[in-house]
N, C-alpha and C positions, 0 to 999 in steps of 0.2 A: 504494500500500500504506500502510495505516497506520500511523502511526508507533510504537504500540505493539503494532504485530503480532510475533506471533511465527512465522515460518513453516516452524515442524518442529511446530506445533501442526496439526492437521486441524477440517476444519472440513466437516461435510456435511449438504445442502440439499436442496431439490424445484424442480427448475426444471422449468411444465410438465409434471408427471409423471412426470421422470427426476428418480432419487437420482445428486447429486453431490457426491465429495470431495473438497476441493482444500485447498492451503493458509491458515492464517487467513491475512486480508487480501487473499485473490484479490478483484478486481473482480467487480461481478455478469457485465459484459459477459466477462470472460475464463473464468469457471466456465461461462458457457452454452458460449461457443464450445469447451469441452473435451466440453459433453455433445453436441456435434453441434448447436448450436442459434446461427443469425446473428441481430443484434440490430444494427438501422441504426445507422450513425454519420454524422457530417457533422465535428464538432469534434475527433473524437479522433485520433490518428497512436499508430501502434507508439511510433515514436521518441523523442517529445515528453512534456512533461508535460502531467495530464490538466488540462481546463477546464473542460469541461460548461457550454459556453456555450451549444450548439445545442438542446438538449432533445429532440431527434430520437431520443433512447437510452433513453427512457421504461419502465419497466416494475410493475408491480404489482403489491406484497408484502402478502399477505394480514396482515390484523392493523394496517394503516396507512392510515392516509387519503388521503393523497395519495401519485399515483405519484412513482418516484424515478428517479433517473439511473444509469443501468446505467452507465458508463464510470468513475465516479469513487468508487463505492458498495463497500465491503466485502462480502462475501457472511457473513452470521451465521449459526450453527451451528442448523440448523431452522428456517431460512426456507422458507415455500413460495411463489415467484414465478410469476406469470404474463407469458409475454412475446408473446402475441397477444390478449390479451382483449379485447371490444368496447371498453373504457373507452381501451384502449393503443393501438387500432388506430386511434381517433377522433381521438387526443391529438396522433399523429405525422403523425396524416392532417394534422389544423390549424395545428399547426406546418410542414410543408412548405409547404400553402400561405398563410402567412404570411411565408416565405420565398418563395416564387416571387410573391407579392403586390408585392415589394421587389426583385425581378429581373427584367431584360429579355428577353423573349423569342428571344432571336436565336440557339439552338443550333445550325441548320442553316449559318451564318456563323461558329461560335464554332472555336477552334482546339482547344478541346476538347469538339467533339460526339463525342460513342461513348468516350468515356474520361472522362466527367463524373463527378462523385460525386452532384453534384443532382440534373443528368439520370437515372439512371440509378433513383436514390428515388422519382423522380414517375412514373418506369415500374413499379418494381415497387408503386408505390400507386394506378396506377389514374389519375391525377392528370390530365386534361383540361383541366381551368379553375381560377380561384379563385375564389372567393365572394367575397374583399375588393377585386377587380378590381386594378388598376394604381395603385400609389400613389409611384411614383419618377421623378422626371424625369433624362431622359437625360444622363450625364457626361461629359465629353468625354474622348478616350484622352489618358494621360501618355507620349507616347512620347521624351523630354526625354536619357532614359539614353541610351547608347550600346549596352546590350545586352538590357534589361529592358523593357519596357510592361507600364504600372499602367490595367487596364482598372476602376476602381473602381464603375461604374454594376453590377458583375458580383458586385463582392467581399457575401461574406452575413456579412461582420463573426465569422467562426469564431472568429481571433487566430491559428490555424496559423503564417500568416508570421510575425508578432509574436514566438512563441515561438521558431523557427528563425533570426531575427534577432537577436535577444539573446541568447538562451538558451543555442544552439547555436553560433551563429557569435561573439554579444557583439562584433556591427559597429552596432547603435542606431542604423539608418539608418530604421528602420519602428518607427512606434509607434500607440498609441490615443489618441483625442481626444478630448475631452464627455461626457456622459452621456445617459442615458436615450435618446429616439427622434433626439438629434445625436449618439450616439456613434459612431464611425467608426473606419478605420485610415488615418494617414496618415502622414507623415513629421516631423522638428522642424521647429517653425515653420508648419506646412502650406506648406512650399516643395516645388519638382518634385524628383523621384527624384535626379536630375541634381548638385544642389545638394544632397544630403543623403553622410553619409560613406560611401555605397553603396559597398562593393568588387568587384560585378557578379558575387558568386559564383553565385549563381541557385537557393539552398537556399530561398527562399521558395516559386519558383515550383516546387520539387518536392513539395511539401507544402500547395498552393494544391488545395482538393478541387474546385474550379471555373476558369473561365480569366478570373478577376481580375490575376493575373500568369501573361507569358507571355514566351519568348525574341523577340526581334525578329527577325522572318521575313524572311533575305535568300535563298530558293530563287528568288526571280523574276530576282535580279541571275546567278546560276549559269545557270537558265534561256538568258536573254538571250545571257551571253557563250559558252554550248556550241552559241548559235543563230549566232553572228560569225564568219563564214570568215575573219576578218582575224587572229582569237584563235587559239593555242596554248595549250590548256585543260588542264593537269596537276591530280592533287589528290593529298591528302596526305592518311593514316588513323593518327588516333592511337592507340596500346594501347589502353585503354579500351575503345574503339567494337567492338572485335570480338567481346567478352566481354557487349554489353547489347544492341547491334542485331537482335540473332535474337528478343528480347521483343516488338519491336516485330510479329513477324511468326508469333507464336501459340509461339514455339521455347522451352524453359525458360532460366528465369535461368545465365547463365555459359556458355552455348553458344560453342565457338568458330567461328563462321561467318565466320573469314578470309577462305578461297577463295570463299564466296557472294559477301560483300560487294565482294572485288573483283570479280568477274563480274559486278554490279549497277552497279558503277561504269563499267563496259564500255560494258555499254548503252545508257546516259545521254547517253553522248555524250563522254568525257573522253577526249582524245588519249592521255596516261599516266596509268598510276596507280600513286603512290610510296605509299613508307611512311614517315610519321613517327618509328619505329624506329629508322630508318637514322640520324637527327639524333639520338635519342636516345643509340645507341652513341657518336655523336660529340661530344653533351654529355659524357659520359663521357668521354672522353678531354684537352677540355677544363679538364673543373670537377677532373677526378683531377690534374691539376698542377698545376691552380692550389693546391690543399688542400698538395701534397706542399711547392710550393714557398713555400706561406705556413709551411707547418710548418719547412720548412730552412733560413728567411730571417726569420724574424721577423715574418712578415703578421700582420693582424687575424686573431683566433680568438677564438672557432668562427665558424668560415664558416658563412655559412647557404645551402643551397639555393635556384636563381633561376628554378626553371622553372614554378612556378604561379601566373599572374597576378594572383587573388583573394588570395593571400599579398603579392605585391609591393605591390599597391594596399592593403593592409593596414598593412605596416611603413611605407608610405609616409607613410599615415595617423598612425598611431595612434607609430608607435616610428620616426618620422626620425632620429634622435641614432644607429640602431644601423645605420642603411644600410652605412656602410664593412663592416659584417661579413656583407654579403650579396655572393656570387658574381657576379662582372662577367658571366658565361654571359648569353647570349639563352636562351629556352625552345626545347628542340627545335623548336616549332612555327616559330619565325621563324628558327632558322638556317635549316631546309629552304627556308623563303622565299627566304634573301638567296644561298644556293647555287642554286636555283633560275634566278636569275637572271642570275648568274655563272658558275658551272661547267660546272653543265647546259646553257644556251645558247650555251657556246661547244661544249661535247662535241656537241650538234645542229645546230648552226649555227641558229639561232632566232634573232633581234635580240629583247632581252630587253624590249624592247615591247609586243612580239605575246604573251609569255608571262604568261599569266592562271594565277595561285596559289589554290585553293582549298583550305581545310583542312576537313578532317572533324572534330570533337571532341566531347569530352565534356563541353564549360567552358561558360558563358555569359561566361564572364570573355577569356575567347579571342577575341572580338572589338573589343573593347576594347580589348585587347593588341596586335591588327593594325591598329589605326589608332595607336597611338602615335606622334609626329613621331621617335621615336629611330629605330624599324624602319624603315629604307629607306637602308640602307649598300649595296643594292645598286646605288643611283642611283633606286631607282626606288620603291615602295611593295612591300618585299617577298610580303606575302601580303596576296592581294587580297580576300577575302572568306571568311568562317569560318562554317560550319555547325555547328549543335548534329547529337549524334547521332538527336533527334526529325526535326528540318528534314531529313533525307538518307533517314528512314523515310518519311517524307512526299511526298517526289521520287520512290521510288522505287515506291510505290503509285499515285501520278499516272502512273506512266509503263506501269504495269499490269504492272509485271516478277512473274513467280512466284518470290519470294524461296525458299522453304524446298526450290523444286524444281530451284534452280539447280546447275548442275555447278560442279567449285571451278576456280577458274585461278589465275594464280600474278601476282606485282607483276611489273611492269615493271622490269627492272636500271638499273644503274647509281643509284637511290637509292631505291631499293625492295628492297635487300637488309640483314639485320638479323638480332642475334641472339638470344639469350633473355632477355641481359640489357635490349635497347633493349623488350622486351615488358614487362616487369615495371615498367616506368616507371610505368604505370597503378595500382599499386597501393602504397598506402599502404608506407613501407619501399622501394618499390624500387630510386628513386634511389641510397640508400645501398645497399642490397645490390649493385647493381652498378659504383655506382664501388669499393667495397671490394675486388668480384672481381678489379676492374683495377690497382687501387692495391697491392693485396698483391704479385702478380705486378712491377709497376712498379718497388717498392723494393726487393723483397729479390732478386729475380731468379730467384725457383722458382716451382714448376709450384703452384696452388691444387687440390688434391685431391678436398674439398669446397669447392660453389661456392655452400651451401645455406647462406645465416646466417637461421635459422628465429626467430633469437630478436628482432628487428626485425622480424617479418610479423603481418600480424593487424590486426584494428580497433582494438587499446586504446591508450588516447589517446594517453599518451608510454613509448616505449619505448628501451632500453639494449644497448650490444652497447661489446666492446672488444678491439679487435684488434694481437696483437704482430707488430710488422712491424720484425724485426732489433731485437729489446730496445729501440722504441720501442711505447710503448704507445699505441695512437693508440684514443682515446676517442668514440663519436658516440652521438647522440640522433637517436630519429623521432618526428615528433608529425601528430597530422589533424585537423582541425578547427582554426577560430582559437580558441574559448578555450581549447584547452589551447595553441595557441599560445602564448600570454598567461603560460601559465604557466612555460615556460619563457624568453622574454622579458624577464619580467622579474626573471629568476633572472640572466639577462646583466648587466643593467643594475645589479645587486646587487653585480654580479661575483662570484655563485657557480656561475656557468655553467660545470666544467671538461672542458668539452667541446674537441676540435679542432673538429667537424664537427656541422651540424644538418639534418637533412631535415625542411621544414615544408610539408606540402602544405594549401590552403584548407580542401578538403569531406571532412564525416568518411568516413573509408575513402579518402579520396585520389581521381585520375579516375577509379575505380570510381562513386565515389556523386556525380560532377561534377552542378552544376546543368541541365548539356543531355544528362542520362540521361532512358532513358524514365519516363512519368508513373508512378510507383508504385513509385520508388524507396525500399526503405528495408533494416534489418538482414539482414535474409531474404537479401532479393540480391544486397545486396552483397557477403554470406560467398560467395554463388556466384559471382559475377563473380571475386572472389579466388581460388579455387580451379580456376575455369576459366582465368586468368592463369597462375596456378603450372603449370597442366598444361602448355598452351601452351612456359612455360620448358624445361620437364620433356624436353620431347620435341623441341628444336630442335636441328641437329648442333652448333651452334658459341653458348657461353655465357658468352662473356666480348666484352664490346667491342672490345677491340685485338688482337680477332684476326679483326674482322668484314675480308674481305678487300678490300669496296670502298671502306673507310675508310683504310685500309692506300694506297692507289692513290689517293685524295684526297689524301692525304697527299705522296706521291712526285709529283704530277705539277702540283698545285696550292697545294696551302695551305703545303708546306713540313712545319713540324713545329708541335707543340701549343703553344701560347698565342707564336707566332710572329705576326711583322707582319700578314700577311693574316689568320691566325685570329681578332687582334684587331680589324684591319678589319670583318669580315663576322660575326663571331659572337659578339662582346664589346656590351656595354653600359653603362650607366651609368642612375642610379635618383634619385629628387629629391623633393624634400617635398611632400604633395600638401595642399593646404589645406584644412580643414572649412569 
């Protein structure tokens, strides 16, 4: 929008032979798409700021000589556009393939054939060959990261990443390089992924309109070990996944396809199937004394939230000095690992060898997290290998299941039971709404009546809540995304943070909008995944974590009590400066 738009102003047009009104400073692309009318993109995202790098958005306003760029363009009051005309259809014809001139043909290989943005342009134009033939030699893969691969012989120089890495995240791990026919996207210095302050959230690759970035594909290692008579193959599903996996399988955004998904999990070949929940409710219980007892002892404050690894590799980064006010917790993901190996194989009798840990998630960063050298308090490598929720949509097509016709079944006990609050984990605010549920209850000793703190939910960036617990006022903040991290960061560091308490999760909307959500993540679905999360809480018997019953019985027959020697054993950590 322009900057001296005014938008209670109108402003009305001809696109094609529809009258349309919109506000000044509508784009021409969004005026069309109000009159019913698509107009190709390749550069543009919902989310982002516009670029109009690609010229693929081409259109032609009478009265002007040259065509303009529908994505970045104002719509003026009595324009008449055309957005098919022989001049526009020629224009974006040669622009494609001047793009596909400069791309390898390898869709049928690529991990995003049928979900391509290019693909997909050169089908609907018709597109068979180029006339400029082949002018790029082949790049080799960067697969260097632990959870990213930079296929650059692929990338069409859009800048999507670029702007979702600064812009959005302001981690400056991706940037552009030279000019004219050397210009590129690479990293500082042109060093590997690896070597750059990558935090592994995987917001590039959601926003990549081709498979120039992609999650590193471990389904052959799950494959193999569900193939090992020798393996005891468990897997874990975190909130998130059950709210965006049904996309993958034609189902609307924020389906809750629970009971599918495990029944999918069945199939596959997985001896049990837990829930990441259940560690969730037990982070909760956890992190709620730890906060009660930094607050009744004089701890670091405000504590910050430890369960999103794209946030740990971040403050690692970027804010070392403020680690002590980050929560000793493991991320649900890796207690369920080191219990896994511990509890659960003695409650089976399984030698915790045999026991092969698989997580489902939302993260790219979640893999990364499971090779750390801290995770393996079980003695052994707690979680053995981590799926995005694309990689487990992908397993379960290979395996030819009919997801959308499946009948629901239910998790497997003993650490597959969970309650609404271990659900809400997934979504931006959660964390704090449900230690709050437990921590109220915790200190003052009454029953929470409402368990709904609405005013901490949602997408907007940093949000405020303050709760009186026995005429203490206990103060918290939620934030998503790391720049607004940032900003509150460095409100810390100012020391005008007067926070007790912080939930920071990496990706905006929280593991709702994780980088190992399906391809075509953005605003849209994440409000639905949100509200299919809520529902989910909504409708669960039991909504507060310490009242989840087999945590209750963890408790009594294992671990003792919260932030007790063995909890800190197996479910505590510690966090270290990571070097640029």
């Amino acid at each position: 929008m322009s900057h001296t738009a005014n938008p209670n102003n109108k402003v009305t047009a001809n696109i094609d032979g529809i009258t349309v009104t919109v506000p000044e400073g509508t784009t021409i692309l969004n005026a069309a798409q109000k009159a019913g009318i698509k107009i190709p993109t390749l550069c543009h995202h919902p989310d982002l700021n516009l670029r109009a790098t690609c010229r693929v958005c081409l259109v032609e306003i009478k009265g002007q000589r040259r065509l303009q760029t529908a994505c970045n363009n104002p719509i003026s009051n009595g324009d008449e556009i055309l957005t098919n005309s022989v001049s526009v259809r020629q224009a974006r014809k040669t622009v494609l393939e001047l793009i596909l001139a400069n791309h390898p043909q390898e869709c049928l290989t690529c991990v995003r054939n049928g979900n391509c943005e290019l693909q997909k342009l050169t089908k609907d134009y018709s597109l068979t060959e180029s006339p400029f033939g082949t002018i790029k030699d082949k790049l080799p893969l960067e697969d260097s990261n632990p959870c990213i691969v930079r296929d650059m012989g692929k990338c069409i120089k859009c800048t999507r990443c670029v702007e979702a890495c600064q812009e959005v995240q302001q981690v400056y791990a991706i940037s552009t390089s030279h000019r004219s026919g050397e210009y590129g996207i690479t990293t500082a210095f042109e060093k590997s992924l690896a070597d750059s302050p990558c935090v592994y959230c995987g917001q590039c690759i959601n926003v990549c309109p081709v498979g120039a970035l992609a999650e590193k594909d471990d389904t052959q290692k799950v494959w193999a070990a569900l193939e090992n008579p020798n393996l005891h193959v468990v897997v874990q599903t975190a909130p998130a996944v059950r709210v965006a996996l049904g996309e993958e399988f034609g189902l609307k955004a924020g389906s809750a396809v629970t009971g599918k998904m495990v029944a999918a999990l069945r199939r596959l070949g997985f001896d049990k199937v837990f829930d990441t929940d259940f560690t969730a409710d037990l982070t909760i219980m956890e992190e709620g004394s730890e906060l009660v007892q930094r607050i009744r002892e004089g701890g670091k404050l405000p504590m910050l939230t430890s369960c999103s690894p794209g946030w740990i590799n971040f403050v690692e980064t970027y804010y070392p000095d403020l680690l002590p006010h980050l929560s000793t917790c493991k991320s649900p993901q890796q207690m369920f690992g080191a219990l896994a190996k511990t509890y659960y194989a003695k409650e089976a009798g399984i030698s915790p060898e045999n026991i092969y840990v698989v997580s489902i998630m939302p993260c790219t960063a979640k893999k990364g997290e499971s090779a750390r050298p801290e995770m393996n308090s079980s003695g052994y490598r707690d979680v053995d290998v981590v799926l995005t929720t694309r990689e487990l949509a992908r397993m379960i097509k290979m395996a030819g299941i009919n997801f959308a016709g499946l009948a629901e079944e239910e998790f497997d006990p003993t650490l597959g039971l969970s309650t609404g609050a271990g659900v809400i984990f997934g979504a931006s605010g959660g964390v704090m709404e449900a230690a709050l549920r437990t921590v109220y209850e915790l200190v003052t000793g009454r029953d929470l009546d409402n368990v709904d703190f609405k005013m901490i939910r949602g997408l907007k960036g940093v949000k405020e809540a303050e709760v009186d617990l026995d005429r203490l006022k206990v103060k918290v903040a939620v934030t998503n995304g790391l720049k607004n991290a940032r900003l509150l960061l460095d409100k810390i560091r100012k020391g005008e943070a007067d926070y007790h308490a912080i939930e920071i999760m990496c990706c905006p909307g929280g593991c709702i909008g994780g980088g190992g959500q399906p391809i075509g993540t953005d605003t849209v679905s994440k409000k639905a995944r949100l509200e299919g999360t809520y529902e989910i809480d909504a409708q669960m018997p039991i909504r507060k974590s310490h009242l989840n019953p087999e945590v209750i019985r963890l408790y009594q027959e294992f671990l003792g009590h919260p932030l007790g020697h063995k909890s800190h054993e197996l479910l505590h950590t510690h966090y270290h400066e990571r070097k640029r």
